[in-house]
N, CA and C atoms as an extended XYZ file, in Angstrom:
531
Properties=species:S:1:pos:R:3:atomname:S:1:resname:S:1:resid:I:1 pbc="F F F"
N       302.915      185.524     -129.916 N   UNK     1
C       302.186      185.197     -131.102 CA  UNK     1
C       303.022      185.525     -132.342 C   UNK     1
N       304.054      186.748     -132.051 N   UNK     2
C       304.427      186.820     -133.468 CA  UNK     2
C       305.742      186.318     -133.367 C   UNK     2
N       306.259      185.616     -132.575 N   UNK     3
C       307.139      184.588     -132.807 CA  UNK     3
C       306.815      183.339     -132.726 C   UNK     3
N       305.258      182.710     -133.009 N   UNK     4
C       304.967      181.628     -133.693 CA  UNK     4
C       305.023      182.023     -135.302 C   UNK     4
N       304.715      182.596     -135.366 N   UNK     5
C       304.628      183.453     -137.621 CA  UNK     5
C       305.777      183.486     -137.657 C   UNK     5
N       306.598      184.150     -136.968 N   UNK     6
C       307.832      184.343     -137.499 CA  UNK     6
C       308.834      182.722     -137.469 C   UNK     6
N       308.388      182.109     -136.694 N   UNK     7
C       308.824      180.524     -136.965 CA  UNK     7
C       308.521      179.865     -137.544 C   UNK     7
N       307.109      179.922     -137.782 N   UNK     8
C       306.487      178.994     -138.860 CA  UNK     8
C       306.997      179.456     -140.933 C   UNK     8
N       307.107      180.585     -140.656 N   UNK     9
C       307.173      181.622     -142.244 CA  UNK     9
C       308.732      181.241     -142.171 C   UNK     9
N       309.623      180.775     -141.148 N   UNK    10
C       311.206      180.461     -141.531 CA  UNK    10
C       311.240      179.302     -141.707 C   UNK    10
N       310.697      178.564     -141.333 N   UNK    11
C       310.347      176.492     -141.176 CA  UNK    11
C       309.838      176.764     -142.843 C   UNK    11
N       308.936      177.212     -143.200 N   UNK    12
C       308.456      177.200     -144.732 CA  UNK    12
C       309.039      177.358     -145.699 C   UNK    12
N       310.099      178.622     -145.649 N   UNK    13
C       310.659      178.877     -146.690 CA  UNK    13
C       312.428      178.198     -146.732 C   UNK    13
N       312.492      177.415     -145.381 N   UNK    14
C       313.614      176.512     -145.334 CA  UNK    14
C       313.794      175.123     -145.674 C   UNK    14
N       312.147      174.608     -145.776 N   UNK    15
C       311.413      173.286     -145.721 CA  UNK    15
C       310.558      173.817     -147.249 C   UNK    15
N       311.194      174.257     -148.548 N   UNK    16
C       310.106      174.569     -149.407 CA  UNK    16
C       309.474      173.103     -150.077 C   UNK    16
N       310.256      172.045     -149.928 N   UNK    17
C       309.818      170.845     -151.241 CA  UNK    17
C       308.586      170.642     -149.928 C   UNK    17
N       308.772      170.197     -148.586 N   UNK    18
C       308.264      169.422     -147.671 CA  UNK    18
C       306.528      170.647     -148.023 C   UNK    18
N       306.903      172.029     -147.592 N   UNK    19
C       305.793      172.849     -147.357 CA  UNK    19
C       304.847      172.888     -148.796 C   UNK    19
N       305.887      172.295     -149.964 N   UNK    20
C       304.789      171.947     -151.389 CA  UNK    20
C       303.985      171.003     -151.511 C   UNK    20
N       304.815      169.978     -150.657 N   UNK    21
C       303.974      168.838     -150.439 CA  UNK    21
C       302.789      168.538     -149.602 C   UNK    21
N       302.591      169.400     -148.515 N   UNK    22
C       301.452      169.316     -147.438 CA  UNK    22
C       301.040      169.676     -148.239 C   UNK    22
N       301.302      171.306     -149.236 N   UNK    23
C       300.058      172.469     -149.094 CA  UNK    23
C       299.248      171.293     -150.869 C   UNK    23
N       299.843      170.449     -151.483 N   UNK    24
C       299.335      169.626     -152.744 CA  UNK    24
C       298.530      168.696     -151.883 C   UNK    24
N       298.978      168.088     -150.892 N   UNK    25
C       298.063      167.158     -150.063 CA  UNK    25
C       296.567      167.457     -149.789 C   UNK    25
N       296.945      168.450     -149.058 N   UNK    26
C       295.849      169.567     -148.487 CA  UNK    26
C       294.412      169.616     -149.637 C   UNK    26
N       295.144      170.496     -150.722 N   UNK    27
C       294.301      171.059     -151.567 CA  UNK    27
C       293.774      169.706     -152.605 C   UNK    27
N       294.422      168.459     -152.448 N   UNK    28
C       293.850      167.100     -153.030 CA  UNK    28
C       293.293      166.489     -152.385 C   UNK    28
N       293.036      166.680     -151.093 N   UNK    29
C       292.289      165.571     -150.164 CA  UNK    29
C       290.833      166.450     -150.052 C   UNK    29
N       291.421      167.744     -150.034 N   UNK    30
C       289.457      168.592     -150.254 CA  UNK    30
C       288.964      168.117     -151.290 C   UNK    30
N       289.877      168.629     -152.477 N   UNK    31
C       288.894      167.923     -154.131 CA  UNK    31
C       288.778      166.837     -154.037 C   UNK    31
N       289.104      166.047     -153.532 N   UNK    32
C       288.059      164.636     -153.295 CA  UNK    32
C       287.476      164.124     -152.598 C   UNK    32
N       287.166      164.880     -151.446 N   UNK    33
C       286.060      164.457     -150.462 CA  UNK    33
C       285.069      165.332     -151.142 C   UNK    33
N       285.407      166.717     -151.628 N   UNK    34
C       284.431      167.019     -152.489 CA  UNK    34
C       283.540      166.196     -153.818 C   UNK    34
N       284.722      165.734     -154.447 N   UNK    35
C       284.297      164.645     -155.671 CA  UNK    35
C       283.204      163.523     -155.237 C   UNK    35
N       284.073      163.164     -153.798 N   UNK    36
C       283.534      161.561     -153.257 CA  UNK    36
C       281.628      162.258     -153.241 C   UNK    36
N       281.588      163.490     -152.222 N   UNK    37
C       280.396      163.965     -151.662 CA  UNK    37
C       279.287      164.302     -152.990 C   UNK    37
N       279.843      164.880     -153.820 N   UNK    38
C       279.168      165.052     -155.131 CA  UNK    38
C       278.966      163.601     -156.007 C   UNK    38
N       279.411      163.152     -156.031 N   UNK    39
C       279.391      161.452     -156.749 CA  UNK    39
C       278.262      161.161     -155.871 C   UNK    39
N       278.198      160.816     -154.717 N   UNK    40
C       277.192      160.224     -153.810 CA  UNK    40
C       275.705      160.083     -153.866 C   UNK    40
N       275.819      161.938     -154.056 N   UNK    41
C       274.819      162.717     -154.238 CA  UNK    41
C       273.883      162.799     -155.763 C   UNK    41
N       275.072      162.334     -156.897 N   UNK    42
C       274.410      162.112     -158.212 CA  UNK    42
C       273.650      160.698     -158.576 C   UNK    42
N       275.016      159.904     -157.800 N   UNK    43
C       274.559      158.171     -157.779 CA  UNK    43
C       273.224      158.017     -157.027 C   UNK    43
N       272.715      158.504     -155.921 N   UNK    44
C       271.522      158.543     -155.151 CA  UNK    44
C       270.591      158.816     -156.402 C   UNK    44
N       270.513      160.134     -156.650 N   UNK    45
C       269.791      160.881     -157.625 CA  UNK    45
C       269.703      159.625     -158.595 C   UNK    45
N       270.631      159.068     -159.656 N   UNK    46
C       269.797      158.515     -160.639 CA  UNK    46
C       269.802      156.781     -160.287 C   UNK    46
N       269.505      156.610     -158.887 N   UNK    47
C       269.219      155.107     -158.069 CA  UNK    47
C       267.694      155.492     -158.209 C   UNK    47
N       267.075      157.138     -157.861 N   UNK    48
C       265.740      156.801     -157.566 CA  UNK    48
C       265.275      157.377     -158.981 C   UNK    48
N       265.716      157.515     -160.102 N   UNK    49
C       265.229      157.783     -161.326 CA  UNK    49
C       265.208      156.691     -161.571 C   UNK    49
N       265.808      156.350     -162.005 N   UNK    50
C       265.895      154.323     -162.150 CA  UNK    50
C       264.707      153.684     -161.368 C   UNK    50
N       264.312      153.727     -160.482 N   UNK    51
C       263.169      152.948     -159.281 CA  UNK    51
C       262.178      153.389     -159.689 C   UNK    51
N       262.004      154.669     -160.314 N   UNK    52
C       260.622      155.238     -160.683 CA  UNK    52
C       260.655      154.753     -162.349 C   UNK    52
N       261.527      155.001     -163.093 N   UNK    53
C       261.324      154.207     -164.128 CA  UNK    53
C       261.147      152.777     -164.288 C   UNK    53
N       261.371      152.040     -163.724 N   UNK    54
C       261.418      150.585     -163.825 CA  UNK    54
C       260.283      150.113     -162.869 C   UNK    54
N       259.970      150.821     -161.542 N   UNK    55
C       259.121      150.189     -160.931 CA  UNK    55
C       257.786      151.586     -160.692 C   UNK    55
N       257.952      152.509     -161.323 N   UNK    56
C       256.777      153.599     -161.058 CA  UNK    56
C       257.201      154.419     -159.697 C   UNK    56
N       256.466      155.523     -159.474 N   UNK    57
C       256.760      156.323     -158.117 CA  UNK    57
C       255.541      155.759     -157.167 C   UNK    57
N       255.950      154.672     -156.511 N   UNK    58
C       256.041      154.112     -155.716 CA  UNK    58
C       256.129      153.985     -154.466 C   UNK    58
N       255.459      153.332     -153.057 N   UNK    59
C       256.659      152.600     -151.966 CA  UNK    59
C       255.552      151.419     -152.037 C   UNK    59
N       254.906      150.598     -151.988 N   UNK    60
C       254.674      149.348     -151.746 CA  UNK    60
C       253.928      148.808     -152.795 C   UNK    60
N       253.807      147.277     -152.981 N   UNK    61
C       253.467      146.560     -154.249 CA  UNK    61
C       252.678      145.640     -153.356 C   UNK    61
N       250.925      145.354     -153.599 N   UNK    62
C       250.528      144.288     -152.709 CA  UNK    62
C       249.827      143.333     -153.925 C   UNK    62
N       249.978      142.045     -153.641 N   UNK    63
C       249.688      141.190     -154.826 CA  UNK    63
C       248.514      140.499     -154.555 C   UNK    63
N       247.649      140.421     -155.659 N   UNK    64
C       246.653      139.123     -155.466 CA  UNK    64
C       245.083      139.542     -154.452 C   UNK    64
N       245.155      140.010     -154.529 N   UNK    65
C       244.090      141.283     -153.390 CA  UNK    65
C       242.858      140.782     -154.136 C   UNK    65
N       241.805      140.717     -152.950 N   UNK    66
C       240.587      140.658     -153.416 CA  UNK    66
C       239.886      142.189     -153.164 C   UNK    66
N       238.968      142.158     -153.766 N   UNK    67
C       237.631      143.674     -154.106 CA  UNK    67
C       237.553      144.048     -152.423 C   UNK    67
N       237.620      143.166     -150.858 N   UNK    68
C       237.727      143.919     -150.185 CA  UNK    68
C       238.713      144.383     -149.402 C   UNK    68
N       240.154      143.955     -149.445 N   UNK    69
C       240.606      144.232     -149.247 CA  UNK    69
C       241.616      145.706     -150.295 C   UNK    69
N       241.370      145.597     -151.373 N   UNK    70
C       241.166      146.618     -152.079 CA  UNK    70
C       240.768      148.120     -151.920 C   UNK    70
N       239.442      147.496     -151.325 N   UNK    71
C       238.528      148.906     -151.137 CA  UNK    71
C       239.558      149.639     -149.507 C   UNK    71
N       239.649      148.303     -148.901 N   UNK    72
C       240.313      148.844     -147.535 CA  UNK    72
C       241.577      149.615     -147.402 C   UNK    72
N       242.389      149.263     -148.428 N   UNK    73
C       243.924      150.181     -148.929 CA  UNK    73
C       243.007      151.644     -149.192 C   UNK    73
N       241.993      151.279     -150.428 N   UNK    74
C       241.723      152.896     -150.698 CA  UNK    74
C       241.243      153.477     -149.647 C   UNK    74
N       240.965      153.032     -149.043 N   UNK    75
C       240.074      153.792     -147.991 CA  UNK    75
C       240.829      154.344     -146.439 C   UNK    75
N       241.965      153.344     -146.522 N   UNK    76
C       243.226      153.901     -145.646 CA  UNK    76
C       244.065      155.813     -145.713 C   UNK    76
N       243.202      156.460     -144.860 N   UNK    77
C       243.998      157.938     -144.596 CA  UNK    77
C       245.504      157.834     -144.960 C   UNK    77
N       246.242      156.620     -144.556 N   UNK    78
C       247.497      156.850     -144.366 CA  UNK    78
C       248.420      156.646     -145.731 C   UNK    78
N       247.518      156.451     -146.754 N   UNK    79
C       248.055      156.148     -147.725 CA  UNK    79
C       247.398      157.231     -148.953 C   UNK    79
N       248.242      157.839     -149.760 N   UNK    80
C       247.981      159.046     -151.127 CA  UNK    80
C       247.983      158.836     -152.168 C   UNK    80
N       247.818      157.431     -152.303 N   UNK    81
C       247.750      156.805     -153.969 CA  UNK    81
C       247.630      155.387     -153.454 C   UNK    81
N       246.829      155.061     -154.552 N   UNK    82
C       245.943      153.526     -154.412 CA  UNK    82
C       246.337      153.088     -155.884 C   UNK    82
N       246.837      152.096     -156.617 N   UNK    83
C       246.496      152.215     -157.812 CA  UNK    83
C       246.048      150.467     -158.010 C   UNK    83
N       245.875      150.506     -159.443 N   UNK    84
C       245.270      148.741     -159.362 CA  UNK    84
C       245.662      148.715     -161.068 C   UNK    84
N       246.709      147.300     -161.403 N   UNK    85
C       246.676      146.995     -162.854 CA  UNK    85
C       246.895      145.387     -162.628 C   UNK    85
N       246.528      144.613     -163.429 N   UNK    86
C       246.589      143.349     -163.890 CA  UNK    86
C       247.816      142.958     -164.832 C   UNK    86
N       248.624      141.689     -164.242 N   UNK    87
C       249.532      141.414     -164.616 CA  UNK    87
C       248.918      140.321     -165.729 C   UNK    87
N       248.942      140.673     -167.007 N   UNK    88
C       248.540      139.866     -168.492 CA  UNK    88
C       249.447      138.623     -168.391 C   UNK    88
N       250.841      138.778     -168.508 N   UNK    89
C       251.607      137.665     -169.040 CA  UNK    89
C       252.862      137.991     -169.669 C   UNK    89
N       253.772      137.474     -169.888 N   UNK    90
C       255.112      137.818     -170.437 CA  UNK    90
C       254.743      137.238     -171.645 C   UNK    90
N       256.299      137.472     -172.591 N   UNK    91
C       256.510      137.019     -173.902 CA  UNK    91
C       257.908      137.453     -174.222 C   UNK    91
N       258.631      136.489     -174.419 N   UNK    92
C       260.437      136.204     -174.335 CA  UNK    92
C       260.376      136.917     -175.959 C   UNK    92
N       261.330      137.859     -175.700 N   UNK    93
C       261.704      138.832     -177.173 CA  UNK    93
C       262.742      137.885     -177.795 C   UNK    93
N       263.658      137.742     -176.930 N   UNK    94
C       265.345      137.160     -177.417 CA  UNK    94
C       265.495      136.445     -175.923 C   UNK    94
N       266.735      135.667     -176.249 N   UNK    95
C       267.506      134.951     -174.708 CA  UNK    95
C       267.375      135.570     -173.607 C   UNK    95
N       267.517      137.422     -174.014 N   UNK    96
C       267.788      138.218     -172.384 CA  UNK    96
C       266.814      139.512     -172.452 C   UNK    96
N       265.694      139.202     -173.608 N   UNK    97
C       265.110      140.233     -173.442 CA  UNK    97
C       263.443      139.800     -173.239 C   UNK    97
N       262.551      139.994     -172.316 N   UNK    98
C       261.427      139.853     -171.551 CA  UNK    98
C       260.119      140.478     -172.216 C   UNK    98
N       259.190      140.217     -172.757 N   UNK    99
C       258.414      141.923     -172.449 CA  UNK    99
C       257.077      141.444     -171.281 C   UNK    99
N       257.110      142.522     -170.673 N   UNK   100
C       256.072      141.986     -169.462 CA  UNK   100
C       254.862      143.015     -170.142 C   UNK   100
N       253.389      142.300     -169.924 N   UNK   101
C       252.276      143.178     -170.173 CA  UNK   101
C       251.587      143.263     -168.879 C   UNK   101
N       251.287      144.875     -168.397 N   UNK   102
C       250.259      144.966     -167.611 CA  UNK   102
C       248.711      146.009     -168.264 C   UNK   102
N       248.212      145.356     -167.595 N   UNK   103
C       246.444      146.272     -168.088 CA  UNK   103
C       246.446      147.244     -166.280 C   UNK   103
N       246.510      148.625     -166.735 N   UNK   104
C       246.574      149.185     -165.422 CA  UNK   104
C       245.027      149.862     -165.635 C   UNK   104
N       244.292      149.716     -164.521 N   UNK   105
C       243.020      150.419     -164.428 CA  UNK   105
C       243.276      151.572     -163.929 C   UNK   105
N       241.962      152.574     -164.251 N   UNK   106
C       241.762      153.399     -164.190 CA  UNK   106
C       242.589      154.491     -164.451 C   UNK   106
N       243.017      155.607     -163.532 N   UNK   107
C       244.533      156.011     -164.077 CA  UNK   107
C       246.038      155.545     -162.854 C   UNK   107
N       245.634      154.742     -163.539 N   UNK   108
C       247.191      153.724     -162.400 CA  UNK   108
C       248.465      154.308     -163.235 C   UNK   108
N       248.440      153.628     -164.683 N   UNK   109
C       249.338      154.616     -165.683 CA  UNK   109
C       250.502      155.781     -165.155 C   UNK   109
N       249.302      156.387     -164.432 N   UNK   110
C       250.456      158.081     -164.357 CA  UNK   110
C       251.405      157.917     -163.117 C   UNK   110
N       251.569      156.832     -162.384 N   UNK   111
C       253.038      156.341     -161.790 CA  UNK   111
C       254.173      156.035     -162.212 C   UNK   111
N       253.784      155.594     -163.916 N   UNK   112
C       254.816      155.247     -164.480 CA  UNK   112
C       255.217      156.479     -165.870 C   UNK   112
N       255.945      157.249     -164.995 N   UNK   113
C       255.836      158.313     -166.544 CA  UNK   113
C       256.887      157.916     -167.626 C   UNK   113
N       257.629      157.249     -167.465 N   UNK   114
C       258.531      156.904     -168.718 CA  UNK   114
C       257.994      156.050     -169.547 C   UNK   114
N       256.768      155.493     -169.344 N   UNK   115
C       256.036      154.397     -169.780 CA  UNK   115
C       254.767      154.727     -170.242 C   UNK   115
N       254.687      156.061     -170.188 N   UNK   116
C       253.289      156.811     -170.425 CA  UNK   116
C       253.207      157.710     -171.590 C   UNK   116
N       254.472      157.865     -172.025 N   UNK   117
C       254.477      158.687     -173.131 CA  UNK   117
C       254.375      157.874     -174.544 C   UNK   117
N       253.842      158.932     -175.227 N   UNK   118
C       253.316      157.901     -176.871 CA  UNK   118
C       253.647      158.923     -177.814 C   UNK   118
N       254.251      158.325     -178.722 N   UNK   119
C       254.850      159.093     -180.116 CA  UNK   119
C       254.035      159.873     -181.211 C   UNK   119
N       253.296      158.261     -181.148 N   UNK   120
C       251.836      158.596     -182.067 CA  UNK   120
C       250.539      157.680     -181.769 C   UNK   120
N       249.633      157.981     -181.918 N   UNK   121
C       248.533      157.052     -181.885 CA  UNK   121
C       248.321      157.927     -179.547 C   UNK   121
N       247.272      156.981     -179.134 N   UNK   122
C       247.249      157.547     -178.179 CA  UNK   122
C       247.097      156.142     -177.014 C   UNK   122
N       247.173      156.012     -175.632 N   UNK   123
C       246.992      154.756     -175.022 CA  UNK   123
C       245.873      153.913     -174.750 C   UNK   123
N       245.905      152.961     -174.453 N   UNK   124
C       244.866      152.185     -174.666 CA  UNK   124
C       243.965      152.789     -173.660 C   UNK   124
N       242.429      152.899     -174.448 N   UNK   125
C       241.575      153.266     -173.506 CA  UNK   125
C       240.638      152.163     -173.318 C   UNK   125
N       240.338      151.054     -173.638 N   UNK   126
C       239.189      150.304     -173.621 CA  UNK   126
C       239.700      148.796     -173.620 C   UNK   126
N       239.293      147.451     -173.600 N   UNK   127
C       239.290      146.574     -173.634 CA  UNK   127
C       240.262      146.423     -174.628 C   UNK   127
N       241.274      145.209     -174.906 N   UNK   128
C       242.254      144.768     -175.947 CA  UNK   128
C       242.758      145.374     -176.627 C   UNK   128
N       243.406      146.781     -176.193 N   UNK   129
C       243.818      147.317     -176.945 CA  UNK   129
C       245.358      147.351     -176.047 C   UNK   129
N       246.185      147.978     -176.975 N   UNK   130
C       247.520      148.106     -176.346 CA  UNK   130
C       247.986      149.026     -177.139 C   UNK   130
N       249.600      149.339     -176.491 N   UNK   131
C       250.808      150.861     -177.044 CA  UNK   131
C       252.104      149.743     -176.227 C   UNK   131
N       252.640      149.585     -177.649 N   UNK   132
C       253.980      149.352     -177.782 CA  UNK   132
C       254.857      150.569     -178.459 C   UNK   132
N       255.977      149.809     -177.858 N   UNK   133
C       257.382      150.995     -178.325 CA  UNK   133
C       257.354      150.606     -179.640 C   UNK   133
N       257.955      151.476     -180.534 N   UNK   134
C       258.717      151.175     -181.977 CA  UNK   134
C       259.475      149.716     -181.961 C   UNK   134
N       260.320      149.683     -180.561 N   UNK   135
C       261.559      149.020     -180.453 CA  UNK   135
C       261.015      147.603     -180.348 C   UNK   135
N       259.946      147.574     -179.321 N   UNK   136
C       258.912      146.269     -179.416 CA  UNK   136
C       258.700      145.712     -180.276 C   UNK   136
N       258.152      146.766     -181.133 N   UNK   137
C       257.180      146.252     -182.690 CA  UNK   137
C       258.007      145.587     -183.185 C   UNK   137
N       259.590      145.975     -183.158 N   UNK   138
C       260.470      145.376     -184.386 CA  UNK   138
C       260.733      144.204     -183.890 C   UNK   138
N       260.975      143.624     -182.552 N   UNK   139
C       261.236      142.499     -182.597 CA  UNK   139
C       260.399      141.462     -182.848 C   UNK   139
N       259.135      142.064     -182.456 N   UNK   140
C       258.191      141.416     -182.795 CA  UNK   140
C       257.699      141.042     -184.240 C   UNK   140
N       258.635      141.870     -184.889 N   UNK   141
C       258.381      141.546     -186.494 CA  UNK   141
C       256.953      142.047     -187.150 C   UNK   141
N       256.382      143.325     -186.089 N   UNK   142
C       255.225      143.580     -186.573 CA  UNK   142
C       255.260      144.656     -187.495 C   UNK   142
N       254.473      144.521     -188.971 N   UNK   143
C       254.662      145.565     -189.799 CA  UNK   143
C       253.217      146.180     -190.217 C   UNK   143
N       252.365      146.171     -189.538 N   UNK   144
C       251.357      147.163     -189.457 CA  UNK   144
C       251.132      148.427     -188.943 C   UNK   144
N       250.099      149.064     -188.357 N   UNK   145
C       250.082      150.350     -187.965 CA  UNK   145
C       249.090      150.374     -186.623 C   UNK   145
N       248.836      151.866     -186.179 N   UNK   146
C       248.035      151.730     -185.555 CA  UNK   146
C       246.154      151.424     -185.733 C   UNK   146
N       245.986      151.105     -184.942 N   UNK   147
C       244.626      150.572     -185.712 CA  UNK   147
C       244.483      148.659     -185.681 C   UNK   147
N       245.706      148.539     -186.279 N   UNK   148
C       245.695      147.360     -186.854 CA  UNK   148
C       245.698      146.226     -185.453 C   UNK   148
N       245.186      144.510     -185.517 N   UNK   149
C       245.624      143.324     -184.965 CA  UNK   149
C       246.750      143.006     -184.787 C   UNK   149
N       247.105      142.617     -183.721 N   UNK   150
C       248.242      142.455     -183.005 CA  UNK   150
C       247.810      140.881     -182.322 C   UNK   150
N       248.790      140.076     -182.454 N   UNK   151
C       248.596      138.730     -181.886 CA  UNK   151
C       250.012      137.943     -181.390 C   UNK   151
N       249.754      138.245     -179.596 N   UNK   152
C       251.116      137.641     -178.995 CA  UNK   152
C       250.757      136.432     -178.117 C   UNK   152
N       251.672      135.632     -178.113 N   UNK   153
C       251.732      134.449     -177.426 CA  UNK   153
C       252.326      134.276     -176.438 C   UNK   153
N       251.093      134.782     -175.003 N   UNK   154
C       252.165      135.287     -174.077 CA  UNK   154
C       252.238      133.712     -173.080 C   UNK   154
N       252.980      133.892     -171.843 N   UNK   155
C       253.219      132.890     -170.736 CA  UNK   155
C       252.348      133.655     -169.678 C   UNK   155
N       251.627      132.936     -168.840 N   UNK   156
C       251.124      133.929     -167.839 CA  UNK   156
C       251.534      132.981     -166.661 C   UNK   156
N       252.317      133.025     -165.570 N   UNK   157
C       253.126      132.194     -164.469 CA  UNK   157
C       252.215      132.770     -163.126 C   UNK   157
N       252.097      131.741     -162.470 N   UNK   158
C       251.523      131.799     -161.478 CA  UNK   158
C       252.841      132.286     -160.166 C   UNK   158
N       252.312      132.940     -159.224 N   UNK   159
C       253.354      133.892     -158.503 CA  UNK   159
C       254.033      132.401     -157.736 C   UNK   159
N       255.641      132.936     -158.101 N   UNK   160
C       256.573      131.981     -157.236 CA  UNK   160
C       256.983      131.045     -158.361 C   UNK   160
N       256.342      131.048     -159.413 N   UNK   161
C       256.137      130.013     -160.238 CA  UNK   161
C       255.812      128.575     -159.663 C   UNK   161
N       254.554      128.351     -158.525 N   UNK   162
C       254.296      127.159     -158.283 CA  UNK   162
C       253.721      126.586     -159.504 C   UNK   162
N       253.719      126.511     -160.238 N   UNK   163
C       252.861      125.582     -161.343 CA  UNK   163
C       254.271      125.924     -162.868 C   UNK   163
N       253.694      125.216     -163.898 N   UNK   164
C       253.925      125.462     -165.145 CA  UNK   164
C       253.066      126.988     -165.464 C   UNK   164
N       253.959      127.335     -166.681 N   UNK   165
C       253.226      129.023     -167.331 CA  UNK   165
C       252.025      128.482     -168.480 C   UNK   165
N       251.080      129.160     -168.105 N   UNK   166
C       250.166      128.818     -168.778 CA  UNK   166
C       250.118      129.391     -170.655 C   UNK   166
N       250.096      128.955     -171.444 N   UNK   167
C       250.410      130.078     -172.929 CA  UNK   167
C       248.672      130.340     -172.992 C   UNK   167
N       248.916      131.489     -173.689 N   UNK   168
C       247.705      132.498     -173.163 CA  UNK   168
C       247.742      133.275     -175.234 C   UNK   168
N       246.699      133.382     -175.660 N   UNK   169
C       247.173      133.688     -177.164 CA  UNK   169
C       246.038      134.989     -177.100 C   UNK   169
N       246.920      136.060     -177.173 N   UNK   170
C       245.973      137.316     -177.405 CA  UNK   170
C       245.502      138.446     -178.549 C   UNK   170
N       244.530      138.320     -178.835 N   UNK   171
C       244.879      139.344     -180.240 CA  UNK   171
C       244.224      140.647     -179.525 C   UNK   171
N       245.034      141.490     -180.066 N   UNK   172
C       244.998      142.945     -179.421 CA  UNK   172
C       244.842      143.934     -180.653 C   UNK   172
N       244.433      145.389     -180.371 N   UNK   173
C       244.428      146.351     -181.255 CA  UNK   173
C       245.357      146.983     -181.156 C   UNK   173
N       246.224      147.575     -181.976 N   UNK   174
C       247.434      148.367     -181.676 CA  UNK   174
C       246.544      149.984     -181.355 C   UNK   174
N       247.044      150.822     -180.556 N   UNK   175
C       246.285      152.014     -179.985 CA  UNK   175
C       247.931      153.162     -180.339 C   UNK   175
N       248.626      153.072     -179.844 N   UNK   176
C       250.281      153.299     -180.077 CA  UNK   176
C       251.533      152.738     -179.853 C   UNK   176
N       251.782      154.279     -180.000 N   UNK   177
C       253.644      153.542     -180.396 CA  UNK   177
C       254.461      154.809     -179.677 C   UNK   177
């Protein structure tokens, strides 16, 4: 055994460029399987921040449901959240910008927490009312307050888009912002 050390410790210090070069290899191929493993692990992380912001905390979306099949989801053990909102209608901001309206009953809302928070004024609690962003309002060119009429001209598309979008003209109460 100690004339493997004693061969290896003479090979090293006879071989110094070669033994700089493994031992730089070495210590660069850890920091980046480390890097790779940590990257992985962050990119995952904000894939499902992203999914909960954009689509709510979530796993399935069922469309078009009637009152009994409805009741039958809620009433399913195997499932820990039921929620129910109505898809209103779109309304094209700019070329690439969308705004989609939903009316979520009851408290469906609290799936979507990036979408739940309000600056001022508070969320809609009742019939025709709505809470837009600041950022909304402006494109929309709206210069009132809360309180005030709100009137958008939305598209409401039938799923798949089998048909033409129907224009749908809504006047709403502003509730927040």
């Amino acid at each position: 055994m100690k004339s493997y050390r004693t061969l290896a410790l003479k090979e090293l210090l006879s071989q110094k460029v070669t033994s700089i070069l493994i031992l730089i290899a070495v210590m660069l191929s850890t920091m980046m399987t480390t890097i790779v493993g940590q990257s992985i692990g962050v990119l995952s992380a904000m894939r499902e921040q992203q999914a909960i912001a954009i689509g709510g905390n979530r796993y399935a979306t069922f469309l078009q449901m009637n009152a009994d099949q409805l009741h039958a989801l809620e009433q399913d053990e195997r499932l820990s959240y039921v929620g129910k909102s109505i898809y209103m209608g779109s309304l094209e901001l700019s070329p690439s910008l969308t705004l989609g309206l939903t009316e979520y009953l009851d408290d469906t809302a609290a799936i979507y927490p990036s979408s739940t928070s309000i600056e001022e004024g508070h969320l809609p609690e009742a019939p025709m009312e709505i809470a837009l962003s600041e950022d909304i309002l402006k494109y929309l060119g709206f210069e009132g307050g809360i309180g005030d009429r709100i009137t958008l001209s939305l598209q409401k598309n039938l799923r798949h888009n089998i048909a033409t979008a129907i224009p749908i003209q809504q006047n709403l109460f502003l509730q927040g912002y």
